[in-house]
N, C-alpha and C positions, 0 to 999 in steps of 0.2 A: 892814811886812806889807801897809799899804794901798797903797803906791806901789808893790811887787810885784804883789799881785791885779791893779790896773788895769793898768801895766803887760803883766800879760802877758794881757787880754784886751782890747788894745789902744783901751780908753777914752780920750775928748781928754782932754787935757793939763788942762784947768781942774774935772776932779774930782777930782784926785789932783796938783797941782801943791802946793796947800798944805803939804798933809804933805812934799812932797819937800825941800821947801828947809825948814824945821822939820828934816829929817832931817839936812839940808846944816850947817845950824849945829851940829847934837847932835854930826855929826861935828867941825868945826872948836874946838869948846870940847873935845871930847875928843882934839886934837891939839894943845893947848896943855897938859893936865897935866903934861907933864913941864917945860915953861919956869918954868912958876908954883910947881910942888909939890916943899916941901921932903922929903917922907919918899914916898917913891912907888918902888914895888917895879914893877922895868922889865919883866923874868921875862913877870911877870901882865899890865902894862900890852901889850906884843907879843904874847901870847899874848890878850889882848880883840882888839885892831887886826888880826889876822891871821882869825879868826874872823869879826870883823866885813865885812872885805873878801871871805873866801870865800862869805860867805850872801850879799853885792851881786852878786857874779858868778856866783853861783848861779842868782837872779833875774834878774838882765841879760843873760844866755844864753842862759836858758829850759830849764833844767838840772832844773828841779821838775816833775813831772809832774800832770796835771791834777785828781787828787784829792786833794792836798795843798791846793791853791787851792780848789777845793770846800770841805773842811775849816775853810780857815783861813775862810772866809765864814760859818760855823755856828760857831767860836768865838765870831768878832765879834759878832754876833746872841746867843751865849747871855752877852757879858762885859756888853754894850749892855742883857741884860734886870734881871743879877747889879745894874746900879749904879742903875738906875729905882730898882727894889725896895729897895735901899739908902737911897737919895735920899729915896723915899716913905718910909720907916719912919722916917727924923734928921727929916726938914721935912715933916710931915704937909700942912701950910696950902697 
């Protein structure tokens, strides 16, 4: 989501590079359950991978139009306020 937004309001590379290679791995560990895993329903596993690739090229395109990315900036903001307040309330100190 965040390597999307910057992405397509075409930020350098070192505010959103983090996340991408963070993403880069999520993908490659998620391209290894099936070498590793003994009970693994393949169905669900192509139907995650195929989803997954269609929302990258979604955003790599530029296929989403500009109020989704608006949006998605005002979830981040209200997930960002949801976990303060959370934070605050377990570790008062």
């Amino acid at each position: 989501m965040t390597v999307g937004y910057n992405f397509h309001y075409r930020n350098p590379f070192s505010t959103y590079g983090e996340n991408l290679f963070v993403a880069l791995q999520a993908l490659v560990i998620f391209l290894m359950f099936p070498t590793y895993s003994k009970k693994l329903n393949m169905i669900e596993y192509y139907g995650y991978l195929i989803v997954w690739v269609g929302l990258v090229t979604m955003f790599a395109l530029d296929f989403i139009p500009k109020w989704v990315y608006d949006s998605l900036a005002v979830i981040n903001i209200a997930i960002g306020k949801i976990q303060q307040r959370c934070r605050d309330l377990l570790f008062p100190y």
